[in-house]
N, C-alpha and C positions, 0 to 999 in steps of 0.2 A: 504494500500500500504506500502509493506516495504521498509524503508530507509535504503540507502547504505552508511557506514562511514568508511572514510577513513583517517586516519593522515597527507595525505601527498598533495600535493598541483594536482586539475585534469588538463586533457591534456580538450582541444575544440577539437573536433571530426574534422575531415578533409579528403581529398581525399584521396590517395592512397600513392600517393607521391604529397606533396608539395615543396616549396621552394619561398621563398617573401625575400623581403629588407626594413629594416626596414625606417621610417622616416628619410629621408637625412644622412645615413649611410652605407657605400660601405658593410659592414659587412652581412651575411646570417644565418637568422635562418632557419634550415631545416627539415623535417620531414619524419619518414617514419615510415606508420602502416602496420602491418600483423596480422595475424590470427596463432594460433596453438592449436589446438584440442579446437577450439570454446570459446578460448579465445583472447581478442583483444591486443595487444601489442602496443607499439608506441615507436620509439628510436627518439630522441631531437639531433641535434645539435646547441645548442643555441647560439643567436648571443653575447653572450659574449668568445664564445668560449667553453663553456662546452656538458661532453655526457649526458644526461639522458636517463630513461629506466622507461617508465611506463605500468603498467600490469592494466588491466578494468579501467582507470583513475587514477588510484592512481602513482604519483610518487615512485616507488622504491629503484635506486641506480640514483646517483646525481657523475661525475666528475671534478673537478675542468679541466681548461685549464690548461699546462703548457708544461714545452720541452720534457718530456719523450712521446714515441709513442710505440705500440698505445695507446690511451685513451681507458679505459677497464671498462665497468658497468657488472653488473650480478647479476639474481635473483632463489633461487631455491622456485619453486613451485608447491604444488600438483593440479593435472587437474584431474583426476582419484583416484579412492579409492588408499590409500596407492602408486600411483604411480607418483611421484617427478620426475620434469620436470628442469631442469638446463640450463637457459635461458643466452647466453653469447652476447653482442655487442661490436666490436672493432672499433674504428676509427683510420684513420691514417692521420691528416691534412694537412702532406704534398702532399701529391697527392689526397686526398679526399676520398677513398677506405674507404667502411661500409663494418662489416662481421658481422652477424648475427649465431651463434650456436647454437645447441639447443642437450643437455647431448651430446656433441663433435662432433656431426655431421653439414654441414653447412644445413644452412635453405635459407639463402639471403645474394648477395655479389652485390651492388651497390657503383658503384662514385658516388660520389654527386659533383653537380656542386661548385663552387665560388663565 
């Protein structure tokens, strides 16, 4: 069996969309997985306030919180021989607003609750 090595920290595999509260904190970590050409995807919004963006488990790109919006991760990745896939997530934590891109066209536009 081959093992899969990753440097970066993996996601726990979950529904479709989730969304939980952490132990006695009004705060939201939130989750949403897709699929694009038979890779698994997952964008973070973690309840410290940060975006993440993990492709087959592997963490990615990592955002800090802070005042500028939107929060911006992206990864480019090949799925197909020689064809590079440019995978973009924006959050906007004022109103909650996810956008998902994918080489500039939208793939996924979800609010996420509070």
């Amino acid at each position: 069996m081959a093992e899969t090595f990753c440097k970066h920290r993996p996601f726990r595999a979950g529904s479709r969309v989730a969304a939980h509260r952490t132990h006695g904190s009004a705060t939201l970590s939130q989750v949403v997985d897709f699929q694009h050409r038979r890779k698994q995807f997952q964008v973070r919004v973690t309840d410290d306030g940060a975006l993440e963006l993990y492709l087959d488990n592997c963490l990615r790109k990592r955002r800090e919180p802070g005042a500028r919006e939107p929060r911006y991760v992206w990864t480019n990745v090949e799925l197909e021989w020689e064809e590079h896939h440019y995978v973009e997530a924006r959050f906007w934590p004022s109103d909650g607003r996810l956008r998902v891109d994918v080489n500039g066209s939208l793939l996924l536009e979800r609010r996420l609750t509070r």
